[in-house]
N, C-alpha and C positions, 0 to 999 in steps of 0.2 A: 495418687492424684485425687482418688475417691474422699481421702479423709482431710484434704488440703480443700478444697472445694467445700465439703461440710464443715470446716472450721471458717471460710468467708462466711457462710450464713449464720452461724448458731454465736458467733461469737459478738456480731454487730445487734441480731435477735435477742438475746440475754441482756445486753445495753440499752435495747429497747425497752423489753418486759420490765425490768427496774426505774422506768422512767422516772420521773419526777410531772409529766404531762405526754401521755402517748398518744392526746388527740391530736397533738401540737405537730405530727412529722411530715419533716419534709424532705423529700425523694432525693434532692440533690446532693444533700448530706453524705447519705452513702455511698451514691449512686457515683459524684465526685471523688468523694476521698477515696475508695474502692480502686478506681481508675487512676488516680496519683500515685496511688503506693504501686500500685502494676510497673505503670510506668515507670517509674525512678528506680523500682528493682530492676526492671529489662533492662532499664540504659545500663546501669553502674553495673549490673552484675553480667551481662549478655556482649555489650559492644567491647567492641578490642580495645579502642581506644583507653576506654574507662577501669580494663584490663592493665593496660600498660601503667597508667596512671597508679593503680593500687600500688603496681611492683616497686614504683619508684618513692610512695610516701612509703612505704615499710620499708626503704633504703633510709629514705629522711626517719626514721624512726629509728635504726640502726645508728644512727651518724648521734641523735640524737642520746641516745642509751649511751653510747663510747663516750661522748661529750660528757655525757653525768656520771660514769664511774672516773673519768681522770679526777673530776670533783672531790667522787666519794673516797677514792683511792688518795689522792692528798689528806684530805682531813682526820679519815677512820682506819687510812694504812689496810692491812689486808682484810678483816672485818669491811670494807668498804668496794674490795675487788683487788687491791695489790698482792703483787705474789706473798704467799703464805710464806711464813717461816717453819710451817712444817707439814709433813704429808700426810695426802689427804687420806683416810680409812676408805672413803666413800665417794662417788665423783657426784658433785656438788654438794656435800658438807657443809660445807663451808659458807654456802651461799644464805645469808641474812637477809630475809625480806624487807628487815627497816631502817639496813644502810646500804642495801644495794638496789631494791627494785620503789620502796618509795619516796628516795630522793628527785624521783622523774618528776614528781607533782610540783618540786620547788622551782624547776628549770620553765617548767613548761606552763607554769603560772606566770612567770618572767618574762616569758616570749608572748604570750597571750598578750599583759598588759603591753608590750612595747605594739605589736601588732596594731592594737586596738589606739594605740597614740598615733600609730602611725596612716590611720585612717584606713588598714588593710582588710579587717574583719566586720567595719561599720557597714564598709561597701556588699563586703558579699553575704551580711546580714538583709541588709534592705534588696538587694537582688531575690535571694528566697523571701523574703515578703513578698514582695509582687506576686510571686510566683503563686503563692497560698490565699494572695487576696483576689487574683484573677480566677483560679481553678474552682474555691471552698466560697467563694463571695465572703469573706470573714473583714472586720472591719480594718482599717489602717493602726490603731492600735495593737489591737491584738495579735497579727499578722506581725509586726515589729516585734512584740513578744514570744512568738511561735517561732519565729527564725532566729533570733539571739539564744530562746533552748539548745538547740541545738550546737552552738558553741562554747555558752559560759552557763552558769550554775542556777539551781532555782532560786535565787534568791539575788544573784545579779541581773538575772533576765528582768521580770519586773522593775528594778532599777532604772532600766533603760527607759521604762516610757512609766515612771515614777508619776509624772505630772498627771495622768491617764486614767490613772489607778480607781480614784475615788469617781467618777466617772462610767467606768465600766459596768454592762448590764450584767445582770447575775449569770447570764450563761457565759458570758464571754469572761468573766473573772475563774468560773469554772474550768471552761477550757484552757485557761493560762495556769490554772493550778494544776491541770492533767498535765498540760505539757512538761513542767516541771515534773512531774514522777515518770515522764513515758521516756524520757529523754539522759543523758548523761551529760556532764561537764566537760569542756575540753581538757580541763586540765587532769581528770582521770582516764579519759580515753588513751590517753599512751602510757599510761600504768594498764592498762587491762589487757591493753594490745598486747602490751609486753609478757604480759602472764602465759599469753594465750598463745607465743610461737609454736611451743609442739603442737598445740590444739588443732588448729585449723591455719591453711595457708595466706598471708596477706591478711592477717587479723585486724591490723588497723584500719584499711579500707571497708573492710565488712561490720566495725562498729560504728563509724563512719556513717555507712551507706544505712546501719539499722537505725541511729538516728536521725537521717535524712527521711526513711519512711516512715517510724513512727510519730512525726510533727503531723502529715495529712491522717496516721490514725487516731489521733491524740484529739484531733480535733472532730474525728468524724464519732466517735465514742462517745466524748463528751457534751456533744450537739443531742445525740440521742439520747443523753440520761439527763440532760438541763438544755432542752429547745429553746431555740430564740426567740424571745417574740416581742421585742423592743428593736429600738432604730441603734445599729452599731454605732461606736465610738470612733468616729475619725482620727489619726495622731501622727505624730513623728517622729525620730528616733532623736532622744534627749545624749546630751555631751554628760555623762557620771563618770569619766577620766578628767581627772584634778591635777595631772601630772604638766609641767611646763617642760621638761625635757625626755631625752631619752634612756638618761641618766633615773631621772626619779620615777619611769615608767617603770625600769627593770626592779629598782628599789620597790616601790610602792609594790608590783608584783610578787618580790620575794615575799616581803612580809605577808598578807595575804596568802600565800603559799603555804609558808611556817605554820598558819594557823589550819589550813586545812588539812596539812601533814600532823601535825598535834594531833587534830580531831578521831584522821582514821587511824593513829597507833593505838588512840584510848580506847575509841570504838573496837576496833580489833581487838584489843586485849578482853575486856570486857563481854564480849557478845562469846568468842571462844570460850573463855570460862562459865561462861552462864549457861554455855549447851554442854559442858563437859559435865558441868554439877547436875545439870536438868537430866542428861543422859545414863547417870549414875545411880539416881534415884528411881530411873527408868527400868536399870537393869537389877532392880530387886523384886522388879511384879514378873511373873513367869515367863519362862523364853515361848517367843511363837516362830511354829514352825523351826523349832532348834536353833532361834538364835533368839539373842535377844530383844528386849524392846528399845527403840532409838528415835529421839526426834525425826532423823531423817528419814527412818522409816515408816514410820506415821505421814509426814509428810508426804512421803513417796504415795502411799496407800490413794490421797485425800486430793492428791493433782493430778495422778495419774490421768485419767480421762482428759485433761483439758493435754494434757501431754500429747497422747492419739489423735483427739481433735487437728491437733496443729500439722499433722503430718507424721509424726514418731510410733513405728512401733510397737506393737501390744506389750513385745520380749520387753522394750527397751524403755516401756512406759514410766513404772514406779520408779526405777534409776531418775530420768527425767525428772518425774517429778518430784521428787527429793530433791533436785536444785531449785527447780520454781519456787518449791515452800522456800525453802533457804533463803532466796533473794526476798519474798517476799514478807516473813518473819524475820529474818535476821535485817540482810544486805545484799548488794550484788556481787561485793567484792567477796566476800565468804564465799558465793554461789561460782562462780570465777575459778578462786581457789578450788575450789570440789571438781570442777569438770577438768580442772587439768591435770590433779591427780587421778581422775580417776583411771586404770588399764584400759587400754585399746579395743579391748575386746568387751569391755562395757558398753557403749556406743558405736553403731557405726558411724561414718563421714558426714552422712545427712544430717543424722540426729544430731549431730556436735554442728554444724552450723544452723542447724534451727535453732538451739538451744544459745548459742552465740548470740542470735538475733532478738529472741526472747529473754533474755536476762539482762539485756540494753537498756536499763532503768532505773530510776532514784524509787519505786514505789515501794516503800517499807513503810512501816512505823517514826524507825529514826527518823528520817528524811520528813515526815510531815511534820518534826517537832521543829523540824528546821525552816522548815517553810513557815508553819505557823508564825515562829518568832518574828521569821524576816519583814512576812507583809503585814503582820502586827506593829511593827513597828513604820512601816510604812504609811500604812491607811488604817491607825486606828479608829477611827469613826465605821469602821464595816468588820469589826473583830467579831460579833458575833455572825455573821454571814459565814468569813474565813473559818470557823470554828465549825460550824455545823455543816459542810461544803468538805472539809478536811477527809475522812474517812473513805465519801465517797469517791476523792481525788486520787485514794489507794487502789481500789476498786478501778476505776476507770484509768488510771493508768498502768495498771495489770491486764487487762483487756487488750488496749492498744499494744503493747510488747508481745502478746500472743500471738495478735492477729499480726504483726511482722514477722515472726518467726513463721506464721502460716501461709506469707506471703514470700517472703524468702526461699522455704523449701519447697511451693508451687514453681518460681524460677530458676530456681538451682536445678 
């Protein structure tokens, strides 16, 4: 409890000391989004109701997974989940990560656009706006922006209130840039879930729920390292579905899909080779403490404390934090991958749902080249803003993912 409590202060305080103007603060900031993320953890993780709820979307996740291997199984035959034509040495051998678990991104990109045509995610977009413009007082723009994180990608959220963009006061472009790395896409949220069944129980409601509360920290982080001190942007949530049926929504979705599925097989390949090579060259300088030297263990070394911070620990610290680096230099899917291998007796329960809650995030490197592109292309007349704005968007949406895993394992 002791180090849950100390990661509420030290971690909103460090947000501060880095400010950009730390005459500028103002008390509500915290003082609100603090009480948001409380709240939204109690409900969703405390009440029954919200209980039941989880059990039945990780059914709809279930249904969902069967629905995309009959897919994969048509097309890829046993490579894709059909029975093998021969046995197995090993029980799941067989199991290929990129014909069997990231084809979820093509389906679920599918169902996203048809949703979004069908006016079901527009609605309960602008519902969480109110919600964020009532509690945080953030403007109607940005507020549209903060709650579409939470469902679609950094680079589609913005989209949504397109018109706004050029507009926006430097903190509130800020905060929508944190949102994007604090938050996840829907359409990988049921890839991650799915990763995560041994991990933790009901994994898709608790990635879910870590993105529902890193929006109010996403915002309250980035209030304190770029304060407001202009009149917000008023707006409203703009039609960027082009689709005339429900035909060309599913379409239009796939492709889109294709492309993000492309992205993270390169990315994957890539990033694993780069730490295997990095790791190699690693293991030629002298072994410490009889073993070798490894990215992740550097990592581990260098996070460790914000690990404890969050609630985790001292045993289980470096472990820890070795996945924070990971999501944070690599990705989160890598960091994902790491925590479900790793034995059971590596982490306890807690730690793996803090750590769930805390690796809830686009904030890497990749991800702001991807950012960059998108709102460069959107509003280039403010490229150099987005550009010098970009790093500390890392920053400040690593913070936010902390401070929900610090809030997470206070509730739990």
């Amino acid at each position: 409890m002791f180090q849950g409590v100390l990661g509420l202060v030290l971690i909103p305080l460090l947000a501060w000391l880095i400010s950009e103007n730390r005459q500028a603060f103002n008390w509500r900031v915290p003082v609100a989004g603090l009480a948001l993320q409380l709240v939204i953890a109690l409900l969703l993780l405390k009440l029954s109701l919200f209980q039941a709820l989880f059990i039945q979307l990780n059914q709809i996740l279930l249904l969902v997974q069967q629905a995309t291997e009959a897919g994969t199984s048509f097309v890829f035959g046993y490579l894709g989940g059909a029975e093998s034509p021969f046995l197995e040495s090993d029980s799941g051998s067989s199991f290929i990560l990129a014909f069997r678990a990231l084809p979820l991104v093509l389906v679920i990109s599918a169902l996203s656009a048809l949703l979004f045509y069908w006016r079901v995610l527009p609605l309960v977009v602008e519902l969480f706006s109110w919600l964020l413009r009532k509690s945080l007082g953030v403007s109607g723009a940005l507020g549209l922006g903060a709650a579409a994180n939470v469902f679609v990608g950094m680079v589609e959220s913005p989209l949504l209130i397109r018109p706004y963009l050029g507009r926006l006061t430097r903190s509130e472009l800020f905060s929508l840039m944190t949102l994007g790395m604090a938050t996840i896409a829907g359409t990988v949220l049921v890839l991650y879930a799915s990763l995560l069944e041994g991990v933790i129980a009901n994994p898709i409601g608790h990635l879910l729920t870590a993105s529902l509360i890193s929006a109010p920290a996403a915002i309250m982080i980035s209030r304190l390292m770029v304060p407001e001190t202009q009149t917000g942007t008023a707006g409203e949530l703009t039609d960027s579905e082009t689709a005339s049926s429900s035909m060309e929504a599913i379409t239009n979705g796939t492709v889109e899909g294709l492309k993000l599925l492309a992205n993270i097989v390169a990315m994957l390949l890539v990033l694993v080779a780069l730490v295997s090579l990095l790791n190699q060259l690693l293991g030629l300088l002298p072994n410490i403490q009889e073993q070798p030297l490894s990215l992740q263990r550097i990592l581990g070394w260098l996070m460790a404390p914000l690990a404890w911070v969050m609630g985790i620990p001292w045993s289980e610290a470096v472990t820890a934090g070795s996945l924070l680096g990971t999501k944070t230099v690599l990705n989160e899917l890598l960091a994902y991958l790491d925590l479900a291998r790793l034995p059971g007796e590596a982490l306890g329960e807690r730690s793996r749902l803090i750590l769930t809650y805390a690796l809830c995030g686009f904030a890497n490197f990749g991800s702001l080249g991807i950012m960059l592109g998108g709102l460069d292309a959107m509003v280039p007349e403010r490229r150099s803003e987005i550009v010098g704005l970009g790093m500390k968007s890392i920053v400040a949406g690593t913070l936010a993912t902390l401070l929900t895993g610090t809030v997470a394992g206070l509730v739990w």
